[in-house]
N, C-alpha and C positions, 0 to 999 in steps of 0.2 A: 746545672751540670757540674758534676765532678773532675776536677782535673787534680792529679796530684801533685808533687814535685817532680818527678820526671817526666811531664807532662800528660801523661794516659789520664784517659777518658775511662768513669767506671759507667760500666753495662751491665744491664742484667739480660738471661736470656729468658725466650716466652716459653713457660710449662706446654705441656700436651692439653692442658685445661684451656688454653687456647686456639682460635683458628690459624695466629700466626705462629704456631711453634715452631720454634728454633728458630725466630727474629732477635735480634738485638733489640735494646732499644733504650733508652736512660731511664733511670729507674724512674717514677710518679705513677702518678695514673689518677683516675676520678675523683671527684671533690664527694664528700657528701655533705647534706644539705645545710646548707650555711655555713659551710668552713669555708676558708680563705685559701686561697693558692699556696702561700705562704706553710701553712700550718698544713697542709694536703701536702706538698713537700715532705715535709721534715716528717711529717706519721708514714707516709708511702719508701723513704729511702731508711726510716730504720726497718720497715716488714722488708724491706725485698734486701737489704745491704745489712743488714744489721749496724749502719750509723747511726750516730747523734749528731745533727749537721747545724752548722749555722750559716744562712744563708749571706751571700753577698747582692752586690746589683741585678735587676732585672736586665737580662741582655736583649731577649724576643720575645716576640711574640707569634708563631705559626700558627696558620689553619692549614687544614687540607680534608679532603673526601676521599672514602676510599668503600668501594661495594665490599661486603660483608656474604660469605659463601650462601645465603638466605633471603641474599639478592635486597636485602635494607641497606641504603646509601645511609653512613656514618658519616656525620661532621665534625671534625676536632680542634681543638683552640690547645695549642701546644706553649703552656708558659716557661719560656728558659729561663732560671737565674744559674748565676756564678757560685756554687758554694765557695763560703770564705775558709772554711775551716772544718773541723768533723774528728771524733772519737767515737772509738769503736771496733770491733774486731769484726773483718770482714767476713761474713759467711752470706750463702746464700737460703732463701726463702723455704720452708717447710713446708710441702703442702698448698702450696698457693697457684697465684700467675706467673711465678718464672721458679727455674730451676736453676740456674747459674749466675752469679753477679763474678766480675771480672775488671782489673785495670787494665786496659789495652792500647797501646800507642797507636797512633794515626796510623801505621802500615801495618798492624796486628789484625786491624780493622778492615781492612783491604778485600780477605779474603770469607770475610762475613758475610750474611747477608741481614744487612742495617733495614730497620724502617726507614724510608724518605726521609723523613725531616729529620733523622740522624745522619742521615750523609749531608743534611743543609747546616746544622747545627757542625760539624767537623769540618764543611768547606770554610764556614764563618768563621768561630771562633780557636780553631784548635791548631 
């Protein structure tokens, strides 16, 4: 997760390319085959943020299920680390899975509507 110096969380938001559009949610998303969590990170938050990140500690580790409008049960293994650092000029995704990336403090976030394990991620660490 992103925190910056005045402590906001950056998000991105989900495209219409999506079933959750207009979720929040911290930027990552899928490994492909044989990359690392690590390395899936830092390629998934410069496509969706336009950063260049370097990571800090691993904070969590989340699972959760959640039905898919096609009625297939999705399982997810959600890995949080701390970003330590990051350059880069914030824009949001072209054409992708999200259309808005944002810094937003813990009550900006309030009136969103977060994925789950963004509201656990915000109760935890933020």
């Amino acid at each position: 997760m992103c925190v910056d110096q005045e402590g906001r969380l950056l998000l991105a938001r989900a495209s219409s390319s999506l079933t959750i559009q207009g979720t929040w949610f911290l930027p990552g998303g899928g490994l492909h085959h044989g990359e690392s969590p690590s390395v899936a990170l830092r390629r998934e938050i410069a496509e969706e943020a336009g950063l260049t990140v370097v990571l800090g500690p691993l904070l969590t580790v989340l699972s959760d299920v959640r039905d898919l409008p096609d009625g297939t049960s999705l399982h997810t293994l959600r890995v949080i680390y701390r970003v330590a650092s990051w350059t880069g000029t914030l824009r949001a995704e072209q054409n992708g899975t999200t259309d808005a990336v944002r810094w937003l403090s813990r009550e900006e976030t309030k009136p969103l509507r977060l994925a789950l394990y963004v509201e656990k991620v915000i109760d935890e660490f933020l």
